[in-house]
N, C-alpha and C positions, 0 to 999 in steps of 0.2 A: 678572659682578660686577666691581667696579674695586676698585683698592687701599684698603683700610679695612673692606672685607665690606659695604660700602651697595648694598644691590640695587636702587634707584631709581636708583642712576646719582649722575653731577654736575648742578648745576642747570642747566646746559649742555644737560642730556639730559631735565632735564623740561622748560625749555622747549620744546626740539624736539616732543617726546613731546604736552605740549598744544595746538602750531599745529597737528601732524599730524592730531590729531583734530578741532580745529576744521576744518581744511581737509577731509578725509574725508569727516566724519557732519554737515557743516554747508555753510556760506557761507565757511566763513574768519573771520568777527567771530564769528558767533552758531552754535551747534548745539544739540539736542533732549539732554535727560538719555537717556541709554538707557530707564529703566523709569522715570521720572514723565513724560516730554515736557516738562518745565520748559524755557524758555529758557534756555542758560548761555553766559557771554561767559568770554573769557580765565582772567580775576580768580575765577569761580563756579566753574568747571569743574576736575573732579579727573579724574585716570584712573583705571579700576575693574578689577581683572584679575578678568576670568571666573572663571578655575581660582585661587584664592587661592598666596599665596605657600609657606604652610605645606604646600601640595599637591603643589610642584613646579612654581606657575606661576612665568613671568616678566612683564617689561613688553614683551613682543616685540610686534608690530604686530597679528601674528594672537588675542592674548589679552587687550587693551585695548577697553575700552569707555567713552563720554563718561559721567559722570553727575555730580550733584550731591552734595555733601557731606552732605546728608540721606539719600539714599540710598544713598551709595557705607557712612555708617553703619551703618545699619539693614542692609544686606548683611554686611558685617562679623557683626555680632553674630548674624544668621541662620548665615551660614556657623560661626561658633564656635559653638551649641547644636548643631546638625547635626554638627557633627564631633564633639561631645563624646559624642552619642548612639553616635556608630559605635565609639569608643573603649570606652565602657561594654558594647559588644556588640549593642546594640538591632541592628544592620544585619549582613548580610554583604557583603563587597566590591560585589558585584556589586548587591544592594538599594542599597548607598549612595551608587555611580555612578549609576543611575538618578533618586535622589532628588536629587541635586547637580542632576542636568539640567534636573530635573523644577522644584525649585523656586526655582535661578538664573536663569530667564528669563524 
């Protein structure tokens, strides 16, 4: 994390962070959403941490995925009711690492 507690980094580091992916999971101009396969160019394209941030993720190379801002939402808001349930107790640890796996991918 850099000074100020922003864990995205400088904007320095998200552009890096979105060529690399473009470059990675694409052509360099264009690459696939992770989970819709939409086209995404530069401008479209968010990076999506697997393991959410609240979990412990970061934006490291190994926990970034392309997606679209439609679904990097709708991820969001999945990952929050699912965490809310583990929190309420519905899961034990090890049920809720399963379900994380199970239905972030």
């Amino acid at each position: 994390m850099r000074a100020g507690g922003d864990a995205r980094g400088s904007s320095y580091d998200r552009r890096l962070r979105k060529v690399w992916l473009l470059r990675t999971f694409g052509s360099g101009k264009m690459c696939p959403c992770n989970w819709c396969r939409k086209r995404l160019t530069y401008k479209t394209l968010t990076a999506d941490r697997i393991v959410p941030g609240h979990l412990g993720g970061t934006y490291k190379h190994s926990n970034i995925v392309p997606a679209c801002i439609k679904c990097n939402r709708a991820r969001f808001h999945q990952k929050t009711r699912c965490v809310a349930r583990r929190r309420r107790g519905d899961y034990t640890t090890k049920e809720f690492a399963a379900l994380m796996l199970q239905e972030w991918r």
